[in-house]
Rosetta silent file (secondary structure, phi, psi, omega in degrees, C-alpha in Angstrom):
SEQUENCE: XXXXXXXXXXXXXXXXXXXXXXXXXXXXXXXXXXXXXXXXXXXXXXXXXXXXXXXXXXXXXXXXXXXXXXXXXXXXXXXXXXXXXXXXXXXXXXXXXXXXXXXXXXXXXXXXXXXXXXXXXXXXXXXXXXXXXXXXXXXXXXXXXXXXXXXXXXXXXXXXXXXXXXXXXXXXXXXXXXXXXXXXXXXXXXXXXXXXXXXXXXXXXXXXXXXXXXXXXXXXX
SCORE:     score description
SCORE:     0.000 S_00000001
   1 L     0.000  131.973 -173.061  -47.808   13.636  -69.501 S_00000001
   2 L   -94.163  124.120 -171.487  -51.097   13.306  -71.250 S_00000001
   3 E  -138.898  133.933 -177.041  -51.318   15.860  -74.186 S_00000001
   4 E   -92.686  175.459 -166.473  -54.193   16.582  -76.540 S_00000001
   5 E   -77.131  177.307 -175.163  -53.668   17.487  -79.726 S_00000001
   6 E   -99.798  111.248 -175.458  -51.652   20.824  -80.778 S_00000001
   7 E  -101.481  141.154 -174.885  -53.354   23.511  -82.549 S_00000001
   8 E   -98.779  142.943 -164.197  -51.985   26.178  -84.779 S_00000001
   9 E  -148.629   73.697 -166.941  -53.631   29.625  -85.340 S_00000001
  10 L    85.260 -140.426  166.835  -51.059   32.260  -87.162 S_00000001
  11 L   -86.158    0.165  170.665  -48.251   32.103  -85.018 S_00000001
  12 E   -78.986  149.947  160.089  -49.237   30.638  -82.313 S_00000001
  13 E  -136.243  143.208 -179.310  -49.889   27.059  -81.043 S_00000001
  14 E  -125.261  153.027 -174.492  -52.062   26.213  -78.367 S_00000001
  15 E  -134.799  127.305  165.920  -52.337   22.682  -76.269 S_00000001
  16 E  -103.106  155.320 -164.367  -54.449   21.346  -74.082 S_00000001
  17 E  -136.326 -177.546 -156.917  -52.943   19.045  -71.078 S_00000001
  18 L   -70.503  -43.942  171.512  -54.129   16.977  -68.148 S_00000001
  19 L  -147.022  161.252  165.624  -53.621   19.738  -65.238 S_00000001
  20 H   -43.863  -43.476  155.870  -52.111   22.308  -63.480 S_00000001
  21 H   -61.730  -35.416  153.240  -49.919   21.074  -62.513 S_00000001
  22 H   -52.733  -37.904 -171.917  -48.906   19.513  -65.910 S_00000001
  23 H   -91.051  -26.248  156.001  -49.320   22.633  -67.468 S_00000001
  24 H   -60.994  -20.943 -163.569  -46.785   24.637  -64.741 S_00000001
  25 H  -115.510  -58.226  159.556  -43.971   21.689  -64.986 S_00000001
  26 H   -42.040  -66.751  169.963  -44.524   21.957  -69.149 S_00000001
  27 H   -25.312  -54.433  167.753  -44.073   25.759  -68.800 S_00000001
  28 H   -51.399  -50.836  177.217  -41.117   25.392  -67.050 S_00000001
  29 H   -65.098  -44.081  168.282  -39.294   23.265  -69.396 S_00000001
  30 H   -21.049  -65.945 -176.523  -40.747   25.209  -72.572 S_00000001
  31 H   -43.237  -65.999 -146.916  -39.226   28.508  -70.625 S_00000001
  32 H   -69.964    1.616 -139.035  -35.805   26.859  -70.178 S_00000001
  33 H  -119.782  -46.289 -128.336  -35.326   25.882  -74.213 S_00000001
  34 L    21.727   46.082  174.998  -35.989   29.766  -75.060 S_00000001
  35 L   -89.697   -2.448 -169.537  -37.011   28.567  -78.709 S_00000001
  36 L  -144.811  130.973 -165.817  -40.482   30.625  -78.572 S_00000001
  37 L   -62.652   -4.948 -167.107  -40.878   33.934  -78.334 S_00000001
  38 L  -175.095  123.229  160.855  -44.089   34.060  -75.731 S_00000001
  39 L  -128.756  109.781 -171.234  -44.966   31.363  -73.508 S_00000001
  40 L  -133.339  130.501  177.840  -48.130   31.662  -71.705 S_00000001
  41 E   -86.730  160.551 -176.138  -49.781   29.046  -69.485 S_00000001
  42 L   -99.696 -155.139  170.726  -53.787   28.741  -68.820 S_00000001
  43 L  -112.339    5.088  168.209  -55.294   26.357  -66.268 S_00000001
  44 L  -158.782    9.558 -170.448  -55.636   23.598  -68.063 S_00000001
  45 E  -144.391  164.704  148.394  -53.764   24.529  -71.812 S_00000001
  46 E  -138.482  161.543 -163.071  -50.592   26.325  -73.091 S_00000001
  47 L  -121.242 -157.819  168.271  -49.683   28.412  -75.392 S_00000001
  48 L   153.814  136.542 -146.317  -46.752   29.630  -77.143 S_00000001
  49 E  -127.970  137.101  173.715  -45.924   32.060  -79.887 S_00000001
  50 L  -117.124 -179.657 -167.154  -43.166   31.284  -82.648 S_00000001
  51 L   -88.714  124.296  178.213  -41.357   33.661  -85.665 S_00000001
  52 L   -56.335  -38.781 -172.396  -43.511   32.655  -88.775 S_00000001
  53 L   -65.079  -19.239  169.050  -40.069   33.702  -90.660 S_00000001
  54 L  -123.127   -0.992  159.366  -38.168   31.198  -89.048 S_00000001
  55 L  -139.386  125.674  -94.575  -40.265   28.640  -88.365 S_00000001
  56 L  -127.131  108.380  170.096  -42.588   26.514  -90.517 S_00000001
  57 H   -27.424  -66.868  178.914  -46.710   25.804  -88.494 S_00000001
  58 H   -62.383  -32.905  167.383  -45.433   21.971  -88.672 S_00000001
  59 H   -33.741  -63.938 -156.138  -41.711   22.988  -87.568 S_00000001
  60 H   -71.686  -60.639 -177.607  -43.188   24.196  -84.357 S_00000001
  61 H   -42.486  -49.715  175.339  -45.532   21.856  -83.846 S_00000001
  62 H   -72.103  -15.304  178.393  -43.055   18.848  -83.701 S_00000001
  63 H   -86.439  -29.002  177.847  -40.821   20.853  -81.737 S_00000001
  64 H   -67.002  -51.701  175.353  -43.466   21.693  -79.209 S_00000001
  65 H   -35.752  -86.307 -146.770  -44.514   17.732  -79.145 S_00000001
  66 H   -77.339  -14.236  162.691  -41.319   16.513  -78.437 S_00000001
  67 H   -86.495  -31.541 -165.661  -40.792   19.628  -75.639 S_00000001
  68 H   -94.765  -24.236 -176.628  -44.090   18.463  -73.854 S_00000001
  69 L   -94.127    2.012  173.107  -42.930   14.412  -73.822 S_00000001
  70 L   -94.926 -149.101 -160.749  -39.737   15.387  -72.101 S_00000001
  71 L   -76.967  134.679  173.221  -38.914   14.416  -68.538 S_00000001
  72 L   -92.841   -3.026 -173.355  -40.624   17.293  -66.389 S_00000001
  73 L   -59.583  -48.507 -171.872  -39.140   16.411  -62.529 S_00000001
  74 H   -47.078  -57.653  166.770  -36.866   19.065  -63.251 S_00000001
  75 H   -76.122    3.703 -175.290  -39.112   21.988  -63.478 S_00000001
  76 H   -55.455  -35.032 -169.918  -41.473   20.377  -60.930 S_00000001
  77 L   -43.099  169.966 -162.257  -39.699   23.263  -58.468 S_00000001
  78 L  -107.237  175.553  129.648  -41.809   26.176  -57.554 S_00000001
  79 L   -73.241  131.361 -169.514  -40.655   29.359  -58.026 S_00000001
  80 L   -32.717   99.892  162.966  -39.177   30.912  -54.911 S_00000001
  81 L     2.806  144.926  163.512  -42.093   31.994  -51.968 S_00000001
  82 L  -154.619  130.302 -165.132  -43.252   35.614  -52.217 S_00000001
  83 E  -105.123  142.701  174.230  -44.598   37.585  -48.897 S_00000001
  84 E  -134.297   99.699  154.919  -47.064   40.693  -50.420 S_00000001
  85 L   -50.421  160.799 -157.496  -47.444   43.248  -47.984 S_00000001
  86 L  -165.288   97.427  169.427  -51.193   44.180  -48.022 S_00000001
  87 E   -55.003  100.502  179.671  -52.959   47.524  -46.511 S_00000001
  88 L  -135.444   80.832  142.002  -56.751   46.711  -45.286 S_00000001
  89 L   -67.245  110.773  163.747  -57.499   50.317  -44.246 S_00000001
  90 H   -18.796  -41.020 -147.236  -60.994   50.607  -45.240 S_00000001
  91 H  -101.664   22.045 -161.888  -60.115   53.212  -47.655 S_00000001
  92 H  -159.619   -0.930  161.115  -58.237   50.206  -49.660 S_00000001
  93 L  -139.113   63.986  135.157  -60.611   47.661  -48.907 S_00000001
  94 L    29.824  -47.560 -142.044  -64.017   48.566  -49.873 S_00000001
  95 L  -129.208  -15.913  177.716  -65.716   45.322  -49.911 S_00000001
  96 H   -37.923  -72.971  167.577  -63.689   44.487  -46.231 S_00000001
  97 H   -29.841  -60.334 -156.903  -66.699   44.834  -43.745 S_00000001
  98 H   -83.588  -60.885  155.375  -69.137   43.127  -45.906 S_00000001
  99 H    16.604  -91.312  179.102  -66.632   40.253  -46.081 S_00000001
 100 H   -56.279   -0.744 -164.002  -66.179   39.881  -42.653 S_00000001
 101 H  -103.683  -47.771 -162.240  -70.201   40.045  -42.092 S_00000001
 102 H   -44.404  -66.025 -157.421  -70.243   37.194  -45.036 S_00000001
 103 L   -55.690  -29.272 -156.153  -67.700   35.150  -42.682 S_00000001
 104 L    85.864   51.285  167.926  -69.203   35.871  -39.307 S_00000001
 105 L  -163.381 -179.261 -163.155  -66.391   37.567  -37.562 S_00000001
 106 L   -91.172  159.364 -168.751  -64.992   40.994  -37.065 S_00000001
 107 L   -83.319    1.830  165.180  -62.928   42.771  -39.384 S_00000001
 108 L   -89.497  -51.970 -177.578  -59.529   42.514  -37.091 S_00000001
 109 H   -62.601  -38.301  172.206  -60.106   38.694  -37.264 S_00000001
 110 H  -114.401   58.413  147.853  -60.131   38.785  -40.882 S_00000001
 111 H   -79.663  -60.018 -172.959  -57.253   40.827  -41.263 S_00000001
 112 H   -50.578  -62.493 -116.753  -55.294   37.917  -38.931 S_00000001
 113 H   -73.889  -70.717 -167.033  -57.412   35.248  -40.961 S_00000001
 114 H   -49.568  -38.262 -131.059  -56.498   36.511  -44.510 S_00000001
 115 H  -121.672  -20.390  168.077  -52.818   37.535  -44.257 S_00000001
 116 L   -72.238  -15.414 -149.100  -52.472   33.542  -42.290 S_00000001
 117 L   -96.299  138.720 -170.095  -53.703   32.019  -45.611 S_00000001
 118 E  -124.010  125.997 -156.730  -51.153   30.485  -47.977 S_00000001
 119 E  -129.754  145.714 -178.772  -51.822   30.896  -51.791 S_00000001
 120 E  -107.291  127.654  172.299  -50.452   29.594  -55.433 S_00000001
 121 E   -60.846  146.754  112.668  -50.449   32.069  -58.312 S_00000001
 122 E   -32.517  -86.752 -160.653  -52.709   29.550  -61.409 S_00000001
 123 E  -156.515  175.242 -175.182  -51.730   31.695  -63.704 S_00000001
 124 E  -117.463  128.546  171.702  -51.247   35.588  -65.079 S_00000001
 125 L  -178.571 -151.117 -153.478  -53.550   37.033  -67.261 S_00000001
 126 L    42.153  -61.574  172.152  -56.592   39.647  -68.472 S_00000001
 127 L  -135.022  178.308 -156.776  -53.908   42.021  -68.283 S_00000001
 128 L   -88.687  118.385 -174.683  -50.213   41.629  -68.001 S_00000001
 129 L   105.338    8.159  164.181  -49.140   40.718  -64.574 S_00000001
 130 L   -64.053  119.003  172.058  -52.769   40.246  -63.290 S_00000001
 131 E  -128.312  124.778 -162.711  -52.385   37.417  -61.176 S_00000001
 132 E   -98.609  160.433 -144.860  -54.913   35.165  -60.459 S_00000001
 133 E  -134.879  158.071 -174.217  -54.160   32.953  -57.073 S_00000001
 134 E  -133.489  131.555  174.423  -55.959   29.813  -55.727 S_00000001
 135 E   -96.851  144.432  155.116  -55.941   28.650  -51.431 S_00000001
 136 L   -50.703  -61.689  166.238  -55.866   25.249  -50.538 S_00000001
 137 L   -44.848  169.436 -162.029  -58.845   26.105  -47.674 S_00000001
 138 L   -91.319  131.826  152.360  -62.385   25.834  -47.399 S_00000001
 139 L  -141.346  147.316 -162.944  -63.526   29.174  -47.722 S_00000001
 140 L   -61.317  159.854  170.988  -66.754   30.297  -47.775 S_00000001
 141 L  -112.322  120.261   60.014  -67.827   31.685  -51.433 S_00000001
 142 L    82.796  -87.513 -139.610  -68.369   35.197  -51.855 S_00000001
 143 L    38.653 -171.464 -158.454  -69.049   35.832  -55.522 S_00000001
 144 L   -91.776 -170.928 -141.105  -68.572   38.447  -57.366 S_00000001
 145 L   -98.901 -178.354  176.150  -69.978   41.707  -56.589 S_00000001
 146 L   -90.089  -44.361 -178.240  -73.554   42.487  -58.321 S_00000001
 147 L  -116.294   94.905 -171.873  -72.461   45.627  -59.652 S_00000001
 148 L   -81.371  155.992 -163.695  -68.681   45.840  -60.891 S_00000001
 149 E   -92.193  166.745 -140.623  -67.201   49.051  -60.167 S_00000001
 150 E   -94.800  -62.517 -179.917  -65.928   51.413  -63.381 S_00000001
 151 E   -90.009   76.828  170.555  -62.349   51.647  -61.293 S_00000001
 152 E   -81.022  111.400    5.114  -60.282   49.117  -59.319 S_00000001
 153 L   145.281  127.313  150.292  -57.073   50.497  -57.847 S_00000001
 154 L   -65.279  124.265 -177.361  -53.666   48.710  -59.102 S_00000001
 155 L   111.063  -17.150  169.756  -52.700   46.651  -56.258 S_00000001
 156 E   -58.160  133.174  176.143  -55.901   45.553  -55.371 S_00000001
 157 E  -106.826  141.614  177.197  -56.541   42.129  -53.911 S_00000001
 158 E  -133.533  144.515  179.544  -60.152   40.563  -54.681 S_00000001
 159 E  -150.995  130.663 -173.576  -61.310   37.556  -53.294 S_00000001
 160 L  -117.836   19.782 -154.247  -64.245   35.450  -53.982 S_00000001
 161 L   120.186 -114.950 -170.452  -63.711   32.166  -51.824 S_00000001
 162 L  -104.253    8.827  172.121  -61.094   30.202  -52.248 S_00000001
 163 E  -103.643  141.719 -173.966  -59.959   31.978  -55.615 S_00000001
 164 E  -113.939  166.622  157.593  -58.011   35.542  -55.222 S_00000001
 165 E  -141.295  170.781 -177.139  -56.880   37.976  -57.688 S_00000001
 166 E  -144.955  102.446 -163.011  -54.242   40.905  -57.513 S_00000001
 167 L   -74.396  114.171  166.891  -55.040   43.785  -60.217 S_00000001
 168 L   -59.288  -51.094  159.681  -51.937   44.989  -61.871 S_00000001
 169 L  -146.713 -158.234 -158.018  -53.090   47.860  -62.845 S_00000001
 170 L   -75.384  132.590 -179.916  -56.470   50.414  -62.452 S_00000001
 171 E  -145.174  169.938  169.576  -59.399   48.427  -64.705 S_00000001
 172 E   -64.898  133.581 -170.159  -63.021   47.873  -64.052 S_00000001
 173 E  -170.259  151.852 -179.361  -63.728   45.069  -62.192 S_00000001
 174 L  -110.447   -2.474  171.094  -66.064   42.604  -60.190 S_00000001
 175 L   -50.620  146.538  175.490  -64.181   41.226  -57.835 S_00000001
 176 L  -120.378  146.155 -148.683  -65.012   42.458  -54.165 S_00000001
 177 E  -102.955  110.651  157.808  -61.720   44.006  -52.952 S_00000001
 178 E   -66.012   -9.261 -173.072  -59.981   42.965  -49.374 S_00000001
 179 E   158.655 -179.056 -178.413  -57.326   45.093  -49.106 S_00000001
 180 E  -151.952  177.767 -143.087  -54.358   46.458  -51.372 S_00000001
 181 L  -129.389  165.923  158.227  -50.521   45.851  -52.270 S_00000001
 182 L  -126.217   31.099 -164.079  -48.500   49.138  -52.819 S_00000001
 183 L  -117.179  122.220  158.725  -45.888   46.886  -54.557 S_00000001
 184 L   -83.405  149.369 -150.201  -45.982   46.902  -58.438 S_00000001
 185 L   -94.081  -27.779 -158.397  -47.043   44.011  -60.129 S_00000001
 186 L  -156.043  132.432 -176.437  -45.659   44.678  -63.921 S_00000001
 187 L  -132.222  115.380  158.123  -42.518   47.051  -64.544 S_00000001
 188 L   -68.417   -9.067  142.012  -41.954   46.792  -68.712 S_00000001
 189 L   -31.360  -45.561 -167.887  -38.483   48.066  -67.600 S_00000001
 190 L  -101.586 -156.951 -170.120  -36.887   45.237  -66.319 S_00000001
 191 L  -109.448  -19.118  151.382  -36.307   42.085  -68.227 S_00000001
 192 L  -125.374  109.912 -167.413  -38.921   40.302  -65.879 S_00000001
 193 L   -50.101  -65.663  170.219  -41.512   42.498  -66.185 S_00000001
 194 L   -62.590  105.283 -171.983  -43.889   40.435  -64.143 S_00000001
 195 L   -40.146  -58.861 -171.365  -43.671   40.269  -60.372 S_00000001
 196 L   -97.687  168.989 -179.837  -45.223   37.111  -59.728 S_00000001
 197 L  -139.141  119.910  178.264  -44.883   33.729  -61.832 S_00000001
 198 L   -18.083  139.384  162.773  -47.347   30.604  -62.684 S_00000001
 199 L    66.270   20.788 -175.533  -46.866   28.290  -59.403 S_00000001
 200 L   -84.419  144.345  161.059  -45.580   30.679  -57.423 S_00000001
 201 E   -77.211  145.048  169.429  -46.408   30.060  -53.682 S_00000001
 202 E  -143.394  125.004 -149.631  -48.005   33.541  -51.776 S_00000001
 203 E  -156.249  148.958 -164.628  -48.545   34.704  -48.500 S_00000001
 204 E  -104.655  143.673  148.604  -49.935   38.522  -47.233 S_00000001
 205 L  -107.876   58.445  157.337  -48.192   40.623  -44.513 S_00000001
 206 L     6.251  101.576  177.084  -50.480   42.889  -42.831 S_00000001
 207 E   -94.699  163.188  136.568  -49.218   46.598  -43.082 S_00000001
 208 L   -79.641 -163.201 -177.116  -49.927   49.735  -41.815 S_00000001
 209 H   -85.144  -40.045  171.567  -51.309   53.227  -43.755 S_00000001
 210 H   -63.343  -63.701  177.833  -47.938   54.639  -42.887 S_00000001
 211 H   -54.599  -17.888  150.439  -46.055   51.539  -44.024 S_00000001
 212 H   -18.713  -88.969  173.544  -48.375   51.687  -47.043 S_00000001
 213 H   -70.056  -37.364  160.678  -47.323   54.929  -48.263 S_00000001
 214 H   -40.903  -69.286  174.056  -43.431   54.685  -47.491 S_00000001
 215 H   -41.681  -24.647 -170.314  -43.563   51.893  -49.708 S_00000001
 216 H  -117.077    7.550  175.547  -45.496   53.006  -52.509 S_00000001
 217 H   -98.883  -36.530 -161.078  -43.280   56.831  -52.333 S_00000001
 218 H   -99.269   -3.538  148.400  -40.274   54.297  -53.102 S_00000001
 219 L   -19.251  -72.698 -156.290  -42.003   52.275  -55.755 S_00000001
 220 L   -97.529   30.829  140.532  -41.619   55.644  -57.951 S_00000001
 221 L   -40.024    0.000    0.000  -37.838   55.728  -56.490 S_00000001
C-alpha cells in the first residue's frame, strides 16, 4: 500500500493513500484494532481521531504508520449486500420525469432501469449517515439541479449519472431526487448508528405508496 505522508491537526491525523479501494481495506483493518476513537474514510484519504490525554501527536502517528503497512487481504471483504426499498411516486421523486426525458424513455422504464442497477457506498459523509454511492455503468450525466431546493426529504435518493446519494436526514440540497427510502439511514440509538458502511454493495427494490407508508409507520415502532 502506497501511503503519503501522515498529518496531524489537534487530535486528529489525516492520510492520503493510493485509492479506494486502499482506503476501504485500510479502514477495515484500522476499525478492527479499536485504538482510535473515530475513523472516517474519504475517497482517496483517511482520517482518524485519537485521546490527546492518552496519546502523544507522534504516538499516533507511528501507530497509524505501522496500521496502514499491515497485510490488508483480510479486510478486502465487503460488507454484507444491502437491498433499499425505494418509493418513485412522483410525490417522492420530484426530479423523476425530467430524468426519464434526460434518458429518453418513459418513467416505468426508469423505475425497472434504476432499481436493476447495482451500486457501492464511497463513503458517508456531509452529514452523518449521508451516503454517497458510485455504479459501475455508463450513465448519462445529469448534473446537479440549477436551483437547489431549501428542503430535501430524509430518505431521498439523488442521482447525477453514475454517482448517487441517499440523504439521511431533511437538508437543502442540489441533487435532483429519483425516488425515496422510508428506511432510516442514522439511529444514534443503536451502537451502529449508521445504516450503510464504506464498500458496501447496494441495490433498490421498487415499492409501492402503500408499502411505503407501512414501512415508514414501523420505522417509529
Amino acid at each position: 500500500m502506497t501511503i503519503a505522508d501522515i498529518h496531524a491537526c489537534d487530535d486528529w491525523l489525516s492520510c492520503r493513500l493510493e485509492s479506494l479501494d486502499a482506503v476501504h481495506a485500510a479502514s477495515a483493518v484500522i476499525r478492527s484494532q479499536k485504538t482510535w476513537q473515530e475513523v472516517v474514510p474519504g475517497l482517496d484519504s483517511i482520517a482518524v481521531q485519537f485521546d490527546p490525554a492518552q496519546t502523544t501527536p507522534k504516538q499516533a502517528i507511528d501507530l497509524l504508520h505501522k496500521q496502514l503497512l499491515r497485510p490488508t487481504a483480510a479486510a478486502e471483504a465487503q460488507t454484507d449486500p444491502i437491498t433499499i426499498p425505494v418509493c418513485y411516486d412522483e410525490i417522492f421523486a420530484p426530479d423523476r420525469d425530467w430524468i426519464a426525458g434526460k434518458m429518453g424513455i418513459s418513467t416505468e422504464a426508469l423505475m425497472e432501469w434504476h432499481s436493476s442497477l447495482q451500486f457501492t457506498v464511497t463513503m458517508l459523509g456531509f452529514m452523518p449517515g449521508f451516503a454517497y454511492l458510485q455504479c459501475c455503468d455508463d450513465i448519462v450525466e445529469f448534473g446537479r439541479l440549477s436551483k437547489p431546493r431549501q428542503n430535501i426529504a430524509a430518505g431521498s435518493i439523488g442521482i447525477i449519472g453514475d454517482q448517487s446519494c441517499i440523504y439521511s436526514f431533511n437538508s437543502p440540497g442540489g441533487w435532483p431526487i429519483i425516488g425515496r427510502t422510508p428506511i432510516q439511514l442514522f439511529d444514534p440509538g443503536k451502537d451502529q448508528p449508521a445504516l450503510l458502511s464504506a464498500n458496501q454493495l447496494l441495490s433498490f427494490r421498487p415499492i409501492s405508496r402503500v408499502e411505503f407508508d407501512n414501512l415508514a409507520g414501523k420505522q417509529g415502532e
